[in-house]
C-alpha positions in Angstrom: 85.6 120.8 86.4 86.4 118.3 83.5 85.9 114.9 84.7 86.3 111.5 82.5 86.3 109.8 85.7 84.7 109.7 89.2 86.6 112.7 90.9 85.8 111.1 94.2 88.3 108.8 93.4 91.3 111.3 93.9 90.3 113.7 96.6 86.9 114.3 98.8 84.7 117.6 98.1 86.7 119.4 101.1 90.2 118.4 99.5 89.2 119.5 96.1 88.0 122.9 97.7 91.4 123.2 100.1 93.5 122.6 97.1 91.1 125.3 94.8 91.6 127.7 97.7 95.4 127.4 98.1 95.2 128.0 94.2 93.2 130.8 94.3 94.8 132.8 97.2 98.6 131.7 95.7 96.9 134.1 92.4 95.7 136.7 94.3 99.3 137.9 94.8 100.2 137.3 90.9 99.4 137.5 87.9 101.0 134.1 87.0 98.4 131.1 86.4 98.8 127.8 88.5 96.7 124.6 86.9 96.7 121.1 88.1 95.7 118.5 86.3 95.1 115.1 87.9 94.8 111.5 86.6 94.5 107.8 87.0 98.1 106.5 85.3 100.7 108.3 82.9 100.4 106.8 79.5 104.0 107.7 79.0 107.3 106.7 80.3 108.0 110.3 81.3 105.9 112.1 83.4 107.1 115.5 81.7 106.4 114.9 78.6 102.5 114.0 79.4 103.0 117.3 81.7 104.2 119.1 78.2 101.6 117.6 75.9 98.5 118.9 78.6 100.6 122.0 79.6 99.8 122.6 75.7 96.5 121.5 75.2 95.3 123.4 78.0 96.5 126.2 76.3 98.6 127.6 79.2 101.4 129.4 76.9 98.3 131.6 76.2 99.1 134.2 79.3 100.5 137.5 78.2 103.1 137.1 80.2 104.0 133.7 79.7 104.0 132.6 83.4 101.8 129.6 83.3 102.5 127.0 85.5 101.0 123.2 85.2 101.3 121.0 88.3 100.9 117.3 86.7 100.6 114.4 88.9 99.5 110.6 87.8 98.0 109.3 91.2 98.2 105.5 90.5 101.1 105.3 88.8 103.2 107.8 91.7 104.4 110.0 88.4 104.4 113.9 88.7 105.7 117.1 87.0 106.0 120.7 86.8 105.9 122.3 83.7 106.5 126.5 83.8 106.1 128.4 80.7 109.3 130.7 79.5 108.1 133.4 81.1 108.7 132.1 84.8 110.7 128.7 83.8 113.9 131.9 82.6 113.4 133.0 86.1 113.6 130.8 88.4 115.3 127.9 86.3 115.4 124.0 86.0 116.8 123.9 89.4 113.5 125.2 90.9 111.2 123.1 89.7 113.5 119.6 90.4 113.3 120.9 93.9 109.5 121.0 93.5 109.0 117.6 92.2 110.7 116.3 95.3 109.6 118.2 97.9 106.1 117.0 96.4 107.3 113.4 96.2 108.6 113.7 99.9 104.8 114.1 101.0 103.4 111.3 98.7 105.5 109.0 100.0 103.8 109.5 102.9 100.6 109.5 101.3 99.7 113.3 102.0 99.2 114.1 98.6 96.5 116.7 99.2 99.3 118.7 101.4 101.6 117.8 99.0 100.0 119.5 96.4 98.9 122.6 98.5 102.6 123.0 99.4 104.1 123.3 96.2 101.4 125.7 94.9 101.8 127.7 97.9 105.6 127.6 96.6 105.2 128.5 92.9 102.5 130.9 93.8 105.7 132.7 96.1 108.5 132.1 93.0 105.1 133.8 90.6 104.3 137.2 93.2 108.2 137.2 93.3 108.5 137.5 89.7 104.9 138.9 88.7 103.4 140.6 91.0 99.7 141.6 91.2 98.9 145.0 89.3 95.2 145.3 90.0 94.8 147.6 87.3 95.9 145.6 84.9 95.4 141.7 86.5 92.9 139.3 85.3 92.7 135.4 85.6 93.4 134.4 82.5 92.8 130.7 83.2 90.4 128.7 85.1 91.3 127.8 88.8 89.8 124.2 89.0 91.1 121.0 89.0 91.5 119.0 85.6 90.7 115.7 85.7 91.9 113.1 82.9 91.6 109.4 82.6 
């Protein structure tokens, strides 16, 4: 895991292994790639375009089939977004992931942001086997499964 701060902050070792798991078994029916990435405050007014500017520096248009999908959430500062590459975002549209956002926001207002997060990978994992399945002969995880931490 990349860590420029204390992880301990955000979530205990069993939190940080429930929300591995739920993104490991959501890619197991896929061959879509789910990433979260997890800081401290957003250092910009919108949410999405911090979301965009790690969603590329992560490299996560680099799937062959372009369904990449960064779950972005800015703990202290109660900021999140979901950015899907082309590939799924001409799929299941615009519409999709504003539902995501509040369904997410729905359970960090009551401060379960740990099944907050699990849900809505549990829901973009669905939208990704939906729209790319798993081929085991041809499947590989493309990108890492752990959490990113920033600042």
């Amino acid at each position: 895991m990349l860590s420029i701060f204390k992880r301990k902050d955000f979530f205990s070792p069993q939190e940080r292994a429930r929300i591995i798991d739920a993104i490991r078994v959501a890619e197991m029916q896929t061959s879509g790639e789910i990433r979260l990435f997890v800081e401290s405050r957003c250092r910009y007014i919108d949410p999405v375009d911090r979301a965009t500017e790690i969603f590329w520096g992560l490299k996560m248009d680099h799937t062959v089939e372009r369904n990449g999908v960064l779950i972005y959430v800015a703990i202290r500062d109660h900021q999140l977004a979901i950015i899907g590459d082309e590939g799924i975002h001409q799929r299941v549209g615009s519409k999709f992931w504003d539902d995501e956002v509040v369904r997410m926001l729905k359970h960090f207002q009551l401060k379960e942001y740990v099944e907050g997060i699990i849900a809505i990978v549990e829901d973009i994992g669905m939208a990704l086997k939906t729209n790319f399945p798993y081929v085991s002969s041809t499947d590989k995880n493309e990108l890492p499964d752990d959490i990113v931490f920033g600042k």
